[in-house]
Backbone bond lengths (Angstrom), bond angles and torsions (degrees), N, CA, C in turn:
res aa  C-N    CA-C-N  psi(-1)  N-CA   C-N-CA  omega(-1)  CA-C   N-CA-C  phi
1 X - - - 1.452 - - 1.528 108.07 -
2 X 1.301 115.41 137.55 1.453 120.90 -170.67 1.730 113.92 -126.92
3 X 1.115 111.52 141.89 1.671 111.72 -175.30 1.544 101.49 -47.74
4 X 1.255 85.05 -178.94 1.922 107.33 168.58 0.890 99.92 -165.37
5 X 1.604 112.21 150.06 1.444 120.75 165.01 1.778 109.87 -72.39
6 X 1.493 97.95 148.75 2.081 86.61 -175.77 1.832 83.50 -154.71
7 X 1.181 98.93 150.54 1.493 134.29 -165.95 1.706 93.63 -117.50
8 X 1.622 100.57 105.78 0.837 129.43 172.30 1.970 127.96 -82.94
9 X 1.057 130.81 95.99 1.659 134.12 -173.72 1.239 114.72 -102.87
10 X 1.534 123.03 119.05 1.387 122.08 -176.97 1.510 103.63 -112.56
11 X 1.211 143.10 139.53 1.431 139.41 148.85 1.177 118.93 -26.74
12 X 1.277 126.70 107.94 1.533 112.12 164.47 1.750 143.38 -78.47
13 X 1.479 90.41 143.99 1.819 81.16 -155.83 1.633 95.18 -95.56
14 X 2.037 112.58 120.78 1.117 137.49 147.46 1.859 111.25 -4.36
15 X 1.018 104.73 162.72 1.419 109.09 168.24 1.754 104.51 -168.21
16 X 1.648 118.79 89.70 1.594 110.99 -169.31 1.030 112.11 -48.89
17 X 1.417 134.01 135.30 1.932 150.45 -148.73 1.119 117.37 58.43
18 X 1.178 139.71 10.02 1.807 142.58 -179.07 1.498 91.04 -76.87
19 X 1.093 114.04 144.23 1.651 146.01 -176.68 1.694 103.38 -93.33
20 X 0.699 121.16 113.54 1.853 120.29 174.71 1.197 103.96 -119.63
21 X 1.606 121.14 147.36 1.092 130.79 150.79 1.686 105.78 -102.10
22 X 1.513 111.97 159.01 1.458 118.63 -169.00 1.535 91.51 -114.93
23 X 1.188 151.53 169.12 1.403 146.52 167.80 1.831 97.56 -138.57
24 X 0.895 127.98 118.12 1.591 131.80 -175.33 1.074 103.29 34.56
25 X 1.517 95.26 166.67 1.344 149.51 -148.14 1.856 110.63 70.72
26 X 1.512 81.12 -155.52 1.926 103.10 176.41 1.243 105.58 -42.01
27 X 1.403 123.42 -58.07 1.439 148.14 -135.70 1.469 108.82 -101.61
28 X 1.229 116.78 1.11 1.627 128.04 -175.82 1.414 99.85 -55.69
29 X 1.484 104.51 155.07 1.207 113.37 -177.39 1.741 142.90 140.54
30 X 0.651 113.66 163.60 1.935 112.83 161.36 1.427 106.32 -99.62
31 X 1.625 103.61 129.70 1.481 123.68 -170.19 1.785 108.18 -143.09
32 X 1.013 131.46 156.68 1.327 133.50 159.93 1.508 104.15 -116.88
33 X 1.627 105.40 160.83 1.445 96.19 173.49 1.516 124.47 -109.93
34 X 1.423 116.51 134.73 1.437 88.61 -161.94 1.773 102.26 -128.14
35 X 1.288 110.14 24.78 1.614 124.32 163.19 1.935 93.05 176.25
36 X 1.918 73.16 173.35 1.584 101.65 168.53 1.264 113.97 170.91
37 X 0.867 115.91 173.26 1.364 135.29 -155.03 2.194 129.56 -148.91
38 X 0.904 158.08 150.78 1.322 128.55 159.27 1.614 125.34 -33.20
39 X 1.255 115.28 -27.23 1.574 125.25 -173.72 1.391 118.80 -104.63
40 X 1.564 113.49 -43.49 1.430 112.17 178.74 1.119 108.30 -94.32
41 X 1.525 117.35 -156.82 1.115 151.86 169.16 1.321 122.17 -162.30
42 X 1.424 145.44 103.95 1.323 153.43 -170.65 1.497 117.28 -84.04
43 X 1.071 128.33 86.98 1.796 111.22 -168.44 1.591 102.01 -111.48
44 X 1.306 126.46 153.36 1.704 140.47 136.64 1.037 133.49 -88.27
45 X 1.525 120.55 118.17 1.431 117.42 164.49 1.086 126.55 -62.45
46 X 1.725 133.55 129.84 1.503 123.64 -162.46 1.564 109.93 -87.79
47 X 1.535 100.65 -26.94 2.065 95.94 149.06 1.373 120.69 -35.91
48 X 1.456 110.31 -93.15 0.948 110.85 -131.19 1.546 95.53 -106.40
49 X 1.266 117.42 10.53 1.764 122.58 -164.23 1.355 125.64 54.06
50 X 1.373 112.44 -0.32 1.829 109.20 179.78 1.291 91.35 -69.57
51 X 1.463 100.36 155.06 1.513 140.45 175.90 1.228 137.12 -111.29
52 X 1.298 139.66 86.72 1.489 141.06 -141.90 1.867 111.79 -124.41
53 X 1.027 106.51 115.17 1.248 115.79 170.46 1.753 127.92 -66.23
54 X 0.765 118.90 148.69 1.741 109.37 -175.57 1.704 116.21 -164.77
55 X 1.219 116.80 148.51 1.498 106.45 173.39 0.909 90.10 -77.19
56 X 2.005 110.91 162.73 1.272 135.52 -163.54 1.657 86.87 -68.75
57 X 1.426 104.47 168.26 1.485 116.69 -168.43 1.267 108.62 -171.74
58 X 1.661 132.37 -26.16 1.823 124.04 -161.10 1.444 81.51 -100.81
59 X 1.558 109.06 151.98 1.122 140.05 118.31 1.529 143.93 -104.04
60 X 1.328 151.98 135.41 0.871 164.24 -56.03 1.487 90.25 -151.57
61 X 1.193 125.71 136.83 1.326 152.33 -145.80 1.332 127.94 -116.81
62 X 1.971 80.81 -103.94 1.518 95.87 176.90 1.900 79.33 -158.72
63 X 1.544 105.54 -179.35 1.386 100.52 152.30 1.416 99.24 -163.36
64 X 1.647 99.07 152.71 1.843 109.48 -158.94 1.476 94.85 -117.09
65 X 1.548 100.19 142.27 1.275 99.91 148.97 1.358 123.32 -93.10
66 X 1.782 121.04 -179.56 1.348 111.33 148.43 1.420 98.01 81.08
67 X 1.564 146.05 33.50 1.426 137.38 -173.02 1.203 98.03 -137.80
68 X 1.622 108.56 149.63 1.416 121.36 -165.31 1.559 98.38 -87.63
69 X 1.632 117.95 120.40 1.376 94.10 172.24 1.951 91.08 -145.84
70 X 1.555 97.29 168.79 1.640 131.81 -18.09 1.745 107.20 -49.98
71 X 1.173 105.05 149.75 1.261 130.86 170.38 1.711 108.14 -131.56
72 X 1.770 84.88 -163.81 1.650 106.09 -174.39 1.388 96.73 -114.24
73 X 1.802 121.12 136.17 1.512 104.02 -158.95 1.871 68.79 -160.28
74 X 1.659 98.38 127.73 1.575 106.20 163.77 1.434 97.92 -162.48
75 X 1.399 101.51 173.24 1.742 97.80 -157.64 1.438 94.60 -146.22
């Protein structure tokens, strides 16, 4: 039996007022969090203040300090 490389994904755990950036897809973006739950996720845009509900969906990345946000963020 021989290794493999394997790509590891954990759920990421919320934190109410944590600042997220989204990097692609639909959901891209600057968001704050402003609930959650096991199922949802509650975020705000710091534009425009809408508020959008969503099943959970991020997993865990990276995380930066020191970044201007909201900003402009593409990858």
């Amino acid at each position: 039996m021989s290794g493999h490389e394997v790509s590891i994904f954990e759920p990421y755990r919320f934190v109410l007022g944590e600042k997220i950036t989204i990097i692609g897809g639909p959901r891209r973006g600057d968001w704050e969090v402003t609930g959650f739950n096991e199922k949802k996720v509650q975020l705000r845009c710091p534009v425009t203040q809408k508020v959008v509900e969503w099943d959970r969906f991020c997993f865990f990345v990276k995380k930066l300090t020191e970044v201007p946000w909201p900003g402009h963020h593409s990858e």
